[in-house]
VOGUMI-753390 format. One record per residue (C-alpha): residue number from 1; x, y negated, z; residue in one letter. Coordinates in steps of 0.5 Angstrom, whole numbers, m for minus. Example, Ala and Ser with C-alpha at 12.3 -4.5 7.8 and 13.67 -1.06 7.14 Angstrom:
<atoms>
> 1|25|9|16|a
> 2|27|2|14|s
</atoms>
This chain:
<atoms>
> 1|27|m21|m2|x
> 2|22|m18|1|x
> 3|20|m10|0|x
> 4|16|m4|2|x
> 5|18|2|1|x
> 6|13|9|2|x
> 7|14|15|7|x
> 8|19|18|2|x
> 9|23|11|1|x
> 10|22|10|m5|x
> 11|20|2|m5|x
> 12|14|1|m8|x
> 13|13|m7|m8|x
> 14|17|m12|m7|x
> 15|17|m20|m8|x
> 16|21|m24|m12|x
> 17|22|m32|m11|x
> 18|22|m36|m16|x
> 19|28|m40|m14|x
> 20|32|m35|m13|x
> 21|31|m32|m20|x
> 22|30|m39|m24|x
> 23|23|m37|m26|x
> 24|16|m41|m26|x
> 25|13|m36|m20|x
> 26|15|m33|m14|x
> 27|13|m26|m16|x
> 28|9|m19|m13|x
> 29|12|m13|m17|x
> 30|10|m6|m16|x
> 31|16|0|m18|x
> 32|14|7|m21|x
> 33|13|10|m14|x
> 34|7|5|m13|x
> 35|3|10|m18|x
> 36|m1|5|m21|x
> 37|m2|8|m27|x
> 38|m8|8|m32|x
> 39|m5|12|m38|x
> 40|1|8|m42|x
> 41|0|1|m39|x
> 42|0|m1|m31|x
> 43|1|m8|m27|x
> 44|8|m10|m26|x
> 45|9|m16|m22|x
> 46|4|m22|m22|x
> 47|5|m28|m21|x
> 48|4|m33|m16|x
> 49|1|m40|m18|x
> 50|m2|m42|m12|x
> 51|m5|m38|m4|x
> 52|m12|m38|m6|x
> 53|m17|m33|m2|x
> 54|m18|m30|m9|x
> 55|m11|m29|m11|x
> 56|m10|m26|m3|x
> 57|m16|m22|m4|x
> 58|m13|m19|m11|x
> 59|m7|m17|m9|x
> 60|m9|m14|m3|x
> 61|m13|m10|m7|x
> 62|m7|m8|m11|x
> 63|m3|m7|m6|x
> 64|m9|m2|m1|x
> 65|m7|2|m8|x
> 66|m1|3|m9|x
> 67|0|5|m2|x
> 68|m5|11|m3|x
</atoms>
């Protein structure tokens, strides 16, 4: 599956398909090293229904902070 990692080697993101791990959707997940944190909870993974603008604009969004 495909993953990115920071300067550190640490991965931060990876993507999960769905067939591969028999699940309902592909999946986007962040690890630790993203720092995504906000107190006791943070996103893991999402789930991807369907390419859309909005889900593109989402993760993107997601993925311009964990990668600062």
């Amino acid at each position: 599956m495909p993953a990115w990692a920071d300067a550190g080697g640490n991965v931060v993101i990876c993507v999960k398909n769905s067939g591969k791990f028999t699940t309902r959707y592909p999946t986007v997940e962040f690890q630790e090293a993203a720092h995504l944190d906000e107190g006791g909870i943070w996103p893991a993974p999402y789930a991807l229904q369907e390419g859309s603008p909005a889900g593109e604009g989402k993760v993107a969004e997601v993925v311009k902070a964990a990668a600062s």
